[in-house]
C-alpha positions as CSV (number, residue, x, y, z in Angstrom):
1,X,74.9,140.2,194.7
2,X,78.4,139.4,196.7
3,X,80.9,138.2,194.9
4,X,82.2,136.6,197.9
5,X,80.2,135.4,200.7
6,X,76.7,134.2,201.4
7,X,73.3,134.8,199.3
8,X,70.5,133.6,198.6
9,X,67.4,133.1,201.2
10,X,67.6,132.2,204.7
11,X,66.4,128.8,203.9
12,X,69.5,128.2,201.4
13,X,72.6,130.4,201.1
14,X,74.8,129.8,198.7
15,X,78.9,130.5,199.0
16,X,79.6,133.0,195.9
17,X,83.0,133.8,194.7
18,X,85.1,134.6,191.4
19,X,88.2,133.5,193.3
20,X,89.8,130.0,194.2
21,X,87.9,127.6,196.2
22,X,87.3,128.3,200.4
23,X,89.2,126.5,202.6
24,X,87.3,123.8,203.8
25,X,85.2,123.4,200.4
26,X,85.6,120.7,197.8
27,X,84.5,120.5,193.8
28,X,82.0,118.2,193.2
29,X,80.9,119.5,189.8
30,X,81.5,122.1,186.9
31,X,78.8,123.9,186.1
32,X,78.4,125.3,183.0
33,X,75.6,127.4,181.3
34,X,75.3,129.7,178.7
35,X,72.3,133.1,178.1
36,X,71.9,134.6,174.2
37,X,70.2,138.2,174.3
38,X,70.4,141.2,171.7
39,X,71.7,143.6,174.8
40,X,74.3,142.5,177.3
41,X,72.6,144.5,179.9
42,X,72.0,141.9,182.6
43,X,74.0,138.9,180.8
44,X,76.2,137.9,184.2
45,X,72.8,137.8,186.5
46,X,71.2,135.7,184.4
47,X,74.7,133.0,184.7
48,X,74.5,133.6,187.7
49,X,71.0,133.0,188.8
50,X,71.1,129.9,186.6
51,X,74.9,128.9,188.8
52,X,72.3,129.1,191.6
53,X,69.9,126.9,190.4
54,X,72.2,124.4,189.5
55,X,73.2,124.3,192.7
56,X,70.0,123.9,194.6
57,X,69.0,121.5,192.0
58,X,72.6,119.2,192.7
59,X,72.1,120.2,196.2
60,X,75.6,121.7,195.8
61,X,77.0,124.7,198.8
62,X,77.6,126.9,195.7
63,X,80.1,128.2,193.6
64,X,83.9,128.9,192.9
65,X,86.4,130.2,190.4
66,X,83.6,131.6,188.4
67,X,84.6,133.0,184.9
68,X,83.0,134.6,182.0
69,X,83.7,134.9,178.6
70,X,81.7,136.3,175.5
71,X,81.1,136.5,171.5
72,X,78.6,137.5,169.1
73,X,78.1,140.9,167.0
74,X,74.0,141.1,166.5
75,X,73.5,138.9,169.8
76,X,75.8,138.4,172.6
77,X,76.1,134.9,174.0
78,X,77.6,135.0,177.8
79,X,79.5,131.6,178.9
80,X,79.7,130.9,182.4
81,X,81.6,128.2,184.0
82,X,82.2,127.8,187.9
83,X,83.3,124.8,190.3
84,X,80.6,123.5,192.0
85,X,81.1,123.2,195.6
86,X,79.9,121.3,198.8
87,X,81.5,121.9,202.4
88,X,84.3,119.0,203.7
């Protein structure tokens, strides 16, 4: 999974990237989400497979600025929050 660049399959790919927003893209939404498990293992793929839906539902190019942040001592709740994206 790229933190930067393309993903997804050839009929959709998605712009992926922790970092500020690509030239030539603008925020449409902020997508937020959020995945409860006894085991971190896995916690970040599972934001960021639901980032991608959100963005094939919303029809959205994909992603920016993403960020993480967790709590939790018996289960470990994973936020996710990223900019939504579609090209100029």
């Amino acid at each position: 999974m790229p933190l930067f660049g393309k993903s997804g399959s050839e009929t959709q790919q998605l712009i992926e990237t922790t970092g500020p927003l690509p030239q030539g893209y603008h925020v449409v939404k902020i997508l937020n989400t959020e995945v409860i498990a006894s085991t971190g293992i896995g916690l970040q793929q599972k934001v960021i497979a639901e980032f991608r839906k959100q963005c094939k539902d919303n029809n959205l190019d994909g992603f920016a600025n993403l960020k993480f942040t967790a709590s939790g001592e018996v289960k470990t709740t994973l936020f996710g929050c990223a900019d939504g994206i579609k090209a100029d």
